[in-house]
FIMIVO-675452 format. One record per residue (C-alpha): y, z, x. Coordinates in steps of 0.5 Angstrom, whole numbers, plus 2048, in hexadecimal, padded with zeros to 3 digits. Each point is the difference from the previous one (the first is absolute). Layout:
// FIMIVO-675452
YZX;...
//
This chain:
// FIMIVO-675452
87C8F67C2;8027FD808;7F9802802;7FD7FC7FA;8047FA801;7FE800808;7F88017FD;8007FB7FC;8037FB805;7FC801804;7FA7FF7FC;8037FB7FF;8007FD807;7F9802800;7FE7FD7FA;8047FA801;7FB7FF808;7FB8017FD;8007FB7FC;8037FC805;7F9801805;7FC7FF7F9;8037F97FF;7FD7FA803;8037FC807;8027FA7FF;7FD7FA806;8047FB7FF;7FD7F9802;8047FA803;7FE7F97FD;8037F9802;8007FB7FA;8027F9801;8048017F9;8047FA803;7FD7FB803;7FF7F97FB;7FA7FE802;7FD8077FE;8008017F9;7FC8067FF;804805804;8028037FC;7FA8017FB;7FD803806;805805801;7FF8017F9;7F9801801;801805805;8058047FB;7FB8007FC;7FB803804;804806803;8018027F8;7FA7FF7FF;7FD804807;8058057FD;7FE8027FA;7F9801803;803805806;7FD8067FE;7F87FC802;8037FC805;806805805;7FE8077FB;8077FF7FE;803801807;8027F9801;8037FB7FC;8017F9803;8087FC7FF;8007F9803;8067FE803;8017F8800;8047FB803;8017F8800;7FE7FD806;8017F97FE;7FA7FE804;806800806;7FD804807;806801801;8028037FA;7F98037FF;802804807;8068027FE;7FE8037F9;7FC804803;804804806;8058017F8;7F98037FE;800805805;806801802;8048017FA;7FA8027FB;7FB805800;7FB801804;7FB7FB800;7F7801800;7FD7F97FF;8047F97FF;7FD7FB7FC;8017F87FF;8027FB802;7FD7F97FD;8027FB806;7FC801807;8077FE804;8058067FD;7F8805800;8007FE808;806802802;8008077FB;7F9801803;803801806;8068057FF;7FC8047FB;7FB801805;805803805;8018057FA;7F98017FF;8007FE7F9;7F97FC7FD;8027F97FD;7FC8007F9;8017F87FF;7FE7FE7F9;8007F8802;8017FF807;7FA7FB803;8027FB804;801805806;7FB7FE805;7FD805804;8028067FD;7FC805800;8017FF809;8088007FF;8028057FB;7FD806800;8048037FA;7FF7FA7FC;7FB8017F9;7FF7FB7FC;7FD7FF7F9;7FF7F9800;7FB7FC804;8027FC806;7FF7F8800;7FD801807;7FA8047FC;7FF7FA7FD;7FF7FB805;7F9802801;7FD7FF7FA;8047F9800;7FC7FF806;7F98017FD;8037FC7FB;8017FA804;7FA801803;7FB8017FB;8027F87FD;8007FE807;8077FE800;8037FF807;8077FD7FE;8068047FC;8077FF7FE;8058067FF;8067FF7FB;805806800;8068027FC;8067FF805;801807802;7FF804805;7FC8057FD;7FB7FA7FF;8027FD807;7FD806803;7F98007FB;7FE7F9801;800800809;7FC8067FF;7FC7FD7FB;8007F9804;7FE804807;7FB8037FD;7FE7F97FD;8007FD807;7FB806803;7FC7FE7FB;8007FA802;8027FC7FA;8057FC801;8088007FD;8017FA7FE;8078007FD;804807800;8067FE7FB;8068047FD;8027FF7F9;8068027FB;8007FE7F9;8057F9802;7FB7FD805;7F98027FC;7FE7F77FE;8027FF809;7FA806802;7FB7FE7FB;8017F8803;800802808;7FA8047FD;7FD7FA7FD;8027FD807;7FD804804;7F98007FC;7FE8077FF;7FD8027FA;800807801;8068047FF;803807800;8068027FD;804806801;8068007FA;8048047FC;7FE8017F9;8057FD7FE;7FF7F9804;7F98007FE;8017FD7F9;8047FB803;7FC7FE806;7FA7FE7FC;8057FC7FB;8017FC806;7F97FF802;7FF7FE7F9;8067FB800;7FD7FD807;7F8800800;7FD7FD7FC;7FA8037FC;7FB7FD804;802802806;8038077FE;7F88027FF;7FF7FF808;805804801;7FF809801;806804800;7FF806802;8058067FF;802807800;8008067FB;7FE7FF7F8;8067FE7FD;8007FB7FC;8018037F9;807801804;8027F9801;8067FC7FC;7FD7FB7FC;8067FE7FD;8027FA805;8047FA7FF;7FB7FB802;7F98027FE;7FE8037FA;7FB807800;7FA7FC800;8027FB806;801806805;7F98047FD;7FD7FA802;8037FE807;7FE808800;7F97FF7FE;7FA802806;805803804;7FE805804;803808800;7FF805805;8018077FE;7FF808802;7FB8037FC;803808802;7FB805801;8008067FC;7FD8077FF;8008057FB;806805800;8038067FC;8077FF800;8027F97FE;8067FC7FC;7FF8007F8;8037F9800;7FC7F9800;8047FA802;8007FE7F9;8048077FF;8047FF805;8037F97FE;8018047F8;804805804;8047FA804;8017FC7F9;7FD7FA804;7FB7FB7FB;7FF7FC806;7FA803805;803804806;7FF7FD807;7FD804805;806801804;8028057FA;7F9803800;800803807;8078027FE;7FF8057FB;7F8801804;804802807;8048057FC;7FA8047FF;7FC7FF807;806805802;8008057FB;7F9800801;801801808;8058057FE;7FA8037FC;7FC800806;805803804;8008067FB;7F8801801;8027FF807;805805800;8057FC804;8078037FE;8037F87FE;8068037FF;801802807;7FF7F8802;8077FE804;8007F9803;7FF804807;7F98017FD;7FA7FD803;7FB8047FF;8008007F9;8017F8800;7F9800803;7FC8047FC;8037FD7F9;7FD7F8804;7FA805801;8008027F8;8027F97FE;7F87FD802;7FC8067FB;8057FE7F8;7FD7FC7FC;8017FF7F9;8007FB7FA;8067FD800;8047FB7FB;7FE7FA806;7FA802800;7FC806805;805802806;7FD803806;8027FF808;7FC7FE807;8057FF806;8058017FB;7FF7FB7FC;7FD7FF7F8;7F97FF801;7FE7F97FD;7FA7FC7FF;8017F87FF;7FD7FE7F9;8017F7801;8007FC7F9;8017FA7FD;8067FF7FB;7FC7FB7FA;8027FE7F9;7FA8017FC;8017FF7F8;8077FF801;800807803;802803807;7FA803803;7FF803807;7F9800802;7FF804806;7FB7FC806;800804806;803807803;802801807;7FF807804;801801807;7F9803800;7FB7FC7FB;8057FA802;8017F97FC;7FB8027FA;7FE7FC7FA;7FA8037FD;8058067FD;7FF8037FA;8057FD7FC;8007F9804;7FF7F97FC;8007FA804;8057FB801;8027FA7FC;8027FA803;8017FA7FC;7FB7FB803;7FE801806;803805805;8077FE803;8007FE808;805803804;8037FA803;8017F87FE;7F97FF805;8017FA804;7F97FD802;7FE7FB806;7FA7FD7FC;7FE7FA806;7FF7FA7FC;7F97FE801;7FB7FC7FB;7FD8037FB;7F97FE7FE;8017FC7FC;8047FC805;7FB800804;7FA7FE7FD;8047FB7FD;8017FE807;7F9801803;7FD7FB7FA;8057FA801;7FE801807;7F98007FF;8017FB7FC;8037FC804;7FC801806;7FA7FE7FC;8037F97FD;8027FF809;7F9802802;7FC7FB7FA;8057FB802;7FE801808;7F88007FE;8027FA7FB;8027FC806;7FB802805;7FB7FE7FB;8027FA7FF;8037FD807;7FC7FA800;8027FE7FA;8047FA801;8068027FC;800806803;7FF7FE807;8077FB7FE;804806800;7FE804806;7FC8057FD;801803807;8078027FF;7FF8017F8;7FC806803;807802804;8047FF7FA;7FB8067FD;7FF804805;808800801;8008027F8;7FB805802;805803805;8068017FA;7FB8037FB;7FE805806;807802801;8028017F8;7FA804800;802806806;8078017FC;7FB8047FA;7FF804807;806803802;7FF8067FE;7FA802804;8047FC806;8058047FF;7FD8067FF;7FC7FE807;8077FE804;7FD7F9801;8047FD7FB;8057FD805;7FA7FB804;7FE7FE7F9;8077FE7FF;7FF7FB806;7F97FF7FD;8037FD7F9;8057FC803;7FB7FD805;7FA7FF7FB;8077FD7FB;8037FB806;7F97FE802;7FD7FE7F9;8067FD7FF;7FF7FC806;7F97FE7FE;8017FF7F9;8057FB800;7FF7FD808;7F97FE7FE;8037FC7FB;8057FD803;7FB7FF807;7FD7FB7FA;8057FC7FD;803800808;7FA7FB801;8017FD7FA;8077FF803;7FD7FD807;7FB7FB7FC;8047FD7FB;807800804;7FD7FE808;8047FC803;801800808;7F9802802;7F87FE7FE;7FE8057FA;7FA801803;803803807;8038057FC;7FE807800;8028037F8;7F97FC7FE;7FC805803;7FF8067FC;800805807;8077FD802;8028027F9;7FD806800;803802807;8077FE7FE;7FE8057FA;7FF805805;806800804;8048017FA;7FB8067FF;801803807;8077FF7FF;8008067FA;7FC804805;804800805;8068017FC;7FD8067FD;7FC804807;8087FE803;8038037FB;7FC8067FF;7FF802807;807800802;8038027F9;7FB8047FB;8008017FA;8028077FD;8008037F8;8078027FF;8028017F9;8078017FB;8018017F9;8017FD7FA;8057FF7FA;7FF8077FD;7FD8007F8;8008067FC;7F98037FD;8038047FC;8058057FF;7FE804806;7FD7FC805;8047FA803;7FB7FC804;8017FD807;7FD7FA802;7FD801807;7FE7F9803;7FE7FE806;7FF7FA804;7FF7FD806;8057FF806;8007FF807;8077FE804;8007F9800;7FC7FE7FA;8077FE7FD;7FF7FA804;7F97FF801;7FE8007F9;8067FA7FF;7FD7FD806;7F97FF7FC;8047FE7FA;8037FB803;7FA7FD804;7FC8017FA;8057FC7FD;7FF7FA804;7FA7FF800;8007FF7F8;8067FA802;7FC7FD804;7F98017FB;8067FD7FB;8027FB804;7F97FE802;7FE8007F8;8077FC7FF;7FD7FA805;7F88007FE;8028007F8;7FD7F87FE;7FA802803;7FD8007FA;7F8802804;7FF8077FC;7FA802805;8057FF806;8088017FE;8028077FE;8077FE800;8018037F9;7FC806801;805802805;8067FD7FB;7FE8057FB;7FE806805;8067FF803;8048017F8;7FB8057FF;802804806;8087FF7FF;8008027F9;7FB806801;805803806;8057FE7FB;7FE8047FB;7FE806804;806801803;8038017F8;7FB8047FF;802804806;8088007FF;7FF8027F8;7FA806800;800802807;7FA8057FF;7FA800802;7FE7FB7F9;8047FC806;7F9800804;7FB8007FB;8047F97FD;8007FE808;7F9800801;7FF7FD7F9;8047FA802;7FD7FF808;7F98017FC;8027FB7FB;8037FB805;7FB800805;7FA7FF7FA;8047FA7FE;8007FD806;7FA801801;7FD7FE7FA;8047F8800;7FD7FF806;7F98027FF;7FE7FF7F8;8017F9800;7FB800805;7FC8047FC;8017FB7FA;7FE7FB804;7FA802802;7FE8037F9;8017F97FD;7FD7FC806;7FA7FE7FC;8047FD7FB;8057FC805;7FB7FF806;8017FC806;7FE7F97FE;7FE7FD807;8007F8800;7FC7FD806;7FD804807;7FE7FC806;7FE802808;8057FD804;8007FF808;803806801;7FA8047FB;8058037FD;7FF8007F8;8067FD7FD;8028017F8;8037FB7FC;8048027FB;8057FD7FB;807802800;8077FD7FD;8047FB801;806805801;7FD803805;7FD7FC804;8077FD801;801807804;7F9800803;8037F9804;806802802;7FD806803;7FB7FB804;8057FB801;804806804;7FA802803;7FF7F9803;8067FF802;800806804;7FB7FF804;8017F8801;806803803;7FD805805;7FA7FB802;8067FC802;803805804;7FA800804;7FE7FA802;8087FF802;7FE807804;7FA7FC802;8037FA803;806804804;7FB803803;7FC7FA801;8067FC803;801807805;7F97FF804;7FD7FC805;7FE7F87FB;7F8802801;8018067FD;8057FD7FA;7FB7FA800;7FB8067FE;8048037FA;8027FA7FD;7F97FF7FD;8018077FE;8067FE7FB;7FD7F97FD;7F9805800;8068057FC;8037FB7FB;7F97FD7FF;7FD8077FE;8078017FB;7FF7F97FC;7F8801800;8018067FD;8037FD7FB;7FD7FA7FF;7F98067FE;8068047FB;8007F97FD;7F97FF800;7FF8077FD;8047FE7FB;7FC7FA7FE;7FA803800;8028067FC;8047FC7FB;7FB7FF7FB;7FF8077FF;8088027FF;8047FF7F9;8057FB800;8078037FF;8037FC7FB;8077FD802;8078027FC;8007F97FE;7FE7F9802;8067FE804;7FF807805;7F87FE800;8027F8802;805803806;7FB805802;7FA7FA800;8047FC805;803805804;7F9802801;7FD7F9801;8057FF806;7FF807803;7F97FE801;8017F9803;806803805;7FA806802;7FA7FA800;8057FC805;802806805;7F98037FF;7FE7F9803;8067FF806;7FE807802;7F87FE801;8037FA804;804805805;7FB804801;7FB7FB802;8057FD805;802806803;7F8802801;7FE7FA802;8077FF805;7FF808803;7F9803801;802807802;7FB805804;7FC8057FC;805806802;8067FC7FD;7FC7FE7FA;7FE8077FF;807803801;8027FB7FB;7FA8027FB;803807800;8077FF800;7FE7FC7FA;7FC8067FD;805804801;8067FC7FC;7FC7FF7FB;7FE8077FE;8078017FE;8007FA7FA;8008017FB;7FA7FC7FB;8027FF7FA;7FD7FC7FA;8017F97FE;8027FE7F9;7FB7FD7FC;8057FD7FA;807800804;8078007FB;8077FF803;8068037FE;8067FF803;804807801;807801801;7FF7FF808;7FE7F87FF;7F8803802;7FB7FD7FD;7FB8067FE;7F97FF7FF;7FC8047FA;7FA801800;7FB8067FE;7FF804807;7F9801803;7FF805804;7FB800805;800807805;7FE8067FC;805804805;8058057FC;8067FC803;7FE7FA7FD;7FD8047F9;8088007FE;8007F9800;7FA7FF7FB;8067FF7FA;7FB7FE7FB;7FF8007F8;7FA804802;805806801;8027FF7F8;807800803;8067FD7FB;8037FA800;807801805;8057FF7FC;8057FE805;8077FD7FD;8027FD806;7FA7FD802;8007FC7F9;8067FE801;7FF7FC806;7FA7FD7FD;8037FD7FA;8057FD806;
//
């Protein structure tokens, strides 16, 4: 009975280790979840996933471990804490089972420092989430990863950047440090590319609005942003709350992973709609995985999964490679069993078998829920798929428009490929800033040219109208010979507006400084000629009607060479001014920039302007200005003082009056225009209005001359008697006015008085030296100075008789009233009986003197030629055939009469005042008030 009992113990035993052998060894696996952290939310679906695949991994253990093996996860939170990760995991393996694989964690901080203490004990690191680590395929050599790596991105967003031919990019990352880690890898990946960063900024929920500001600031267009799903929604409200529509569409956002069907639309501020839109166009870069055909794969899909998770939102990805990672270790273990390696003599000691598992992990492949899984360096082979977010039909679409590899490279002529859609035109990479040199378009310059061509024709048909018609007697009146000058100066203006049409072949040329000196002189030196000329003219008006100290006829600014001259010297002056200032100070272009105008939203435009400069043309230019100022004063001044003489061939004086207003108005004008459009309309309007003011000034001068001249025929010069006189010159009687005439004697008067003083002076000079020689030589003189005085009263008696003789021929002037004639009669009555008797004492005298002293022949040809000497420098003038006296304001009696001119000299043409010239009646207010007195 004892012996049955033990039998059956013992088969007991024995059957009880049988079975015991037959049972399958439990691998237990450590997992690190953040089941605590508040920013995580999904660590616990993940550990849930991750249950759910060892359920599911265990009830298919006879296909997959031949019931040999059943998998038992040991899980622990790790709080998304180093620290507190590290220390889980020492708990694992000392105090619980032996571990095979780790898997977690979903931070990059608390990964790196587990990495680190797992690789000690030769345990494989399964990350399902981890991607921020750089370089991890070089500094953890245990680490697998089933997610892709962020740095396998920064290629393809490379050949992005590139095939739009952007060069300039901004980064805006959630602020952590998993995302810190990321963007300095993408951003110098960015700048070997040379593209450059503008902006790398760090953001939180609380500071959204302040990023997309300075991000505005900044002026880049294209963005990339690395964000939670979670902020992702709350970002595009801010960009919908801060952009406007317009400006939103310039803008590319760029971001990682598809997840927009996870994103919470339920915000505050911003409806569904206003975030979609914000969201419109942007662009996603994801992983296409490469997959292959395999027998043994998970029997879930991700819609299954989430029906076994209770979920009704869709799963992010994180939760994917949770339950996907579970089965890369139980089909590791499945190749270990093919491999025959005892796994279930692995202890932390064990390198061996840690190598061979990094060896089998490169040959799993399968279908997994996140899609096909397979490895290279350890981590999951992955292609990059590039789409555009886009709302079509009230719809969200993905369209897929390029596929990036590492062999084929940036592709987009894939087979699922459609091409980008951009609302308008394609986006620029940064608010541009371009330096437009502003310069005349041709518009402006055939604006300018014509006025120019236009000018210059109406100069040169004024300078060939003058040259033609120089004899005429009312052209010869007014100078043609610095009418000419007035022209040519004209001529010298139109040539400097017309080098401004081109500057840019100067500049293109680098000759542009020498024309700049060029345009100043041909501006000083037209200006010199121009307004010179005329105020030369009314000059001599000046010297004719005011002269005063000296005989008219000595006086130099008769002669038109003297003038032309003086004209020359003024000219010189510019010249010298100019070669001066360009030799010791030339000119260079240098340029500045404008105020800055916006073309459109994408381009700010920058004026660059450039401009003549040299060191010291802050002071030289004022030198001009202020040189040229005076010389218009004394042109005012001039025409101020020659304003009553009313002789229309002769006086310019209101030529110049309106010249002068024309120039003062027009620089008045120009430097509005100048302080209110300052753009290059500023030197179309300049040369418009120096073309307009030199045309007019012109045109005063020259048209009425060619008025007079077209009506000649009708107003002809009526002559009223010719005669031959002693001198065989022609002498033309005339009619003029009373009024003038009045001014004619006062100019006669004068000159008479001059020159009985001066001849006075010499017989008082003569007589001196007679009292200072031997009496035989004053003896010899004498007859000299009564010859002398003689000769002076004979000369007036042949005027008088000249007179007499020409006065049936003259008009008779008609007297103001009876009284005036009356005076005039008698005063004229007792000027001729005082002239008959001086004449008579004189003749007496000179009988005496020659009969008294008899001189030798050398005395008497000494005397002759002294006599012919002294009287080369009188001065003839004509008698009065019908004599007026008026009595002015000084008590002189003053003869009127018409003027008889008897040389055809030009110094004696000036004083030819005759209707023949159809000149106006003077209308002189003073001169009528002391007539009627």
């Amino acid at each position: 009975m004892y012996s049955l009992r033990l039998i059956l113990l013992i088969l007991i035993i024995i059957s009880y280790h049988v079975n015991r052998a037959n049972e399958p060894i439990e691998i237990h696996i450590g997992a690190l979840f953040d089941l605590g952290y508040s920013s995580v939310h999904n660590g616990r679906e993940e550990l849930r996933a991750a249950e759910l695949a060892i359920k599911d991994i265990n009830l298919q253990s006879e296909e997959l471990f031949q019931r040999r093996y059943t998998l038992q996860l040991l899980s622990n939170d790790s709080r998304c804490d180093p620290v507190y990760a590290v220390d889980r995991f020492f708990h694992a393996i000392f105090r619980r089972q032996q571990l095979l694989f780790l898997v977690g964690t979903s931070c990059s901080n608390e990964t790196k420092a587990v990495i680190e203490v797992a690789d000690y004990y030769n345990l494989i690191l399964f990350s399902h989430s981890t991607k921020f680590i750089s370089q991890a395929n070089e500094s953890y050599s245990t680490l697998v990863r089933l997610s892709v790596s962020d740095e396998n991105f920064n290629d393809a967003r490379v050949a992005f950047i590139k095939s739009n031919h952007w060069s300039h990019v901004a980064i805006i990352h959630q602020d952590s440090i998993e995302h810190s880690l990321m963007t300095a890898q993408l951003a110098k990946r960015l700048n070997l590319s040379n593209i450059t960063v503008i902006l790398t900024q760090s953001a939180s929920s609380t500071n959204l609005t302040s990023t997309l500001q300075t991000l505005r600031e900044r002026k880049a267009r294209i963005v990339f942003i690395h964000f939670d799903t979670s902020l992702r929604s709350k970002f595009f409200c801010e960009v919908y709350r801060t952009f406007t529509k317009k400006l939103r569409e310039r803008y590319v956002w760029i971001l990682t992973e598809n997840d927009h069907h996870l994103w919470d639309l339920s915000t505050d501020n911003c409806t569904r709609n206003q975030i979609l839109d914000a969201a419109q166009g942007h662009i996603i870069i994801d992983s296409s995985y490469e997959g292959r055909s395999s027998l043994i794969n998970p029997k879930r899909t991700a819609s299954e999964l989430q029906q076994g998770l209770n979920r009704e939102e869709h799963l992010n990805r994180q939760t994917l490679h949770a339950y996907d990672v579970i089965w890369v270790i139980a089909l590791l273990i499945h190749a270990s069993i093919q491999e025959k390696i005892p796994i279930e003599t692995f202890t932390y000691s064990t390198t061996n078998m840690t190598n061979q598992w990094l060896r089998l992990v490169e040959n799993i492949y399968f279908l997994g829920v996140s899609g096909p899984v397979s490895f290279r360096n350890r981590q999951r082979r992955a292609e990059t798929i590039l789409s555009q977010f886009l709302i079509q039909s009230n719809r969200e679409t993905i369209r897929t428009f390029a596929e990036y590899s590492h062999l084929s490279g940036f592709n987009i002529n894939c087979s699922n490929c459609q091409s980008l859609i951009w609302p308008g035109i394609i986006p620029v990479d940064t608010e541009r800033t371009e330096i437009r040199r502003v310069a005349l378009n041709i518009v402006d310059i055939i604006l300018i040219a014509s006025a120019c061509f236009l000018g210059l024709l109406l100069a040169i048909f004024f300078l060939t109208f003058n040259i033609i018609y120089r004899h005429e007697r009312y052209i010869k009146l007014s100078s043609p010979k610095l009418n000419n000058v007035m022209v040519i100066g004209a001529i010298h203006i139109e040539i400097g507006i017309l080098l401004f049409v081109l500057d840019t072949w100067f500049l293109k040329y680098n000759i542009l400084g020498h024309i700049c000196m060029l345009r100043i002189f041909l501006f000083s030196g037209g200006f010199s000629l121009t307004f010179g000329s005329m105020f030369l003219k009314t000059l001599r008006v000046y010297r004719i009607f005011t002269s005063h100290d000296r005989p008219l006829l000595q006086s130099r600014l008769l002669q038109d060479h003297h003038l032309l001259l003086i004209c020359l010297y003024i000219y010189s002056i510019d010249i010298l001014i100019g070669f001066a200032w360009q030799l010791f100070d030339p000119h260079s272009i240098e340029f500045t920039f404008g105020q800055i105008r916006r073309s459109n939203i994408d381009t700010i435009v920058w004026d660059q302007i450039y401009y003549c400069s040299s060191k010291y043309r802050p002071k030289i230019l004022p030198f001009i200005y202020l040189y040229k100022s005076s010389l218009l004063i004394i042109g005012g001044y001039l025409a101020a003082k020659t304003r009553h003489v009313h002789i229309s061939a002769l006086n310019d004086s209101k030529f110049i009056v309106w010249s002068i207003y024309t120039v003062v108005l027009t620089s008045v004008f120009t430097v509005t225009i100048m302080v209110s459009i300052q753009n290059i309309r500023t030197y179309v309007v300049l040369c418009f209005v120096v073309i307009i003011m030199k045309s007019f000034i012109i045109c005063l001068v020259f048209v009425p001359k060619v008025l007079k001249l077209r009506t000649r025929h009708r107003e002809e010069i009526f002559s009223k008697g010719l005669y031959m006189g002693d001198s065989r010159t022609k002498r033309l009687a005339v009619e003029i006015s009373w009024f003038e005439a009045y001014r004619y004697a006062q100019l006669q008067n004068r000159e008479l008085k001059t020159e009985i003083i001066r001849l006075n002076q010499t017989i008082a000079n003569l007589q001196q030296k007679v009292d200072a020689v031997p009496s035989n030589v004053t003896m010899a003189l004498i007859p000299f100075a009564v010859r002398l005085a003689a000769t002076f009263l004979q000369t007036a008696d042949l005027h008088a008789s000249n007179s007499r003789t020409n006065s049936k021929s003259c008009v008779e002037i008609m007297s103001p009233n009876k009284e005036t004639s009356l005076v005039a009669t008698k005063d004229k009555d007792e000027e001729k009986e005082n002239s008959s008797t001086d004449s008579t004492t004189s003749n007496n005298i000179l009988d005496e003197f020659e009969e008294m002293f008899s001189s030798t022949e050398s005395e008497l040809d000494l005397s002759i030629a002294l006599l012919s000497a002294n009287n080369t420098s009188s001065l003839e003038l004509t008698d009065l055939d019908i004599q007026q006296d008026i009595t002015t304001d000084e008590n002189e009696t003053i003869s009127l009469t018409p003027t008889y001119t008897i040389s055809d000299n030009e110094s004696v043409l000036y004083l030819q005042l005759s209707e023949e010239l159809n000149m106006n009646e003077a209308r002189l207010d003073s001169d009528l008030d002391r007539t009627d007195r």
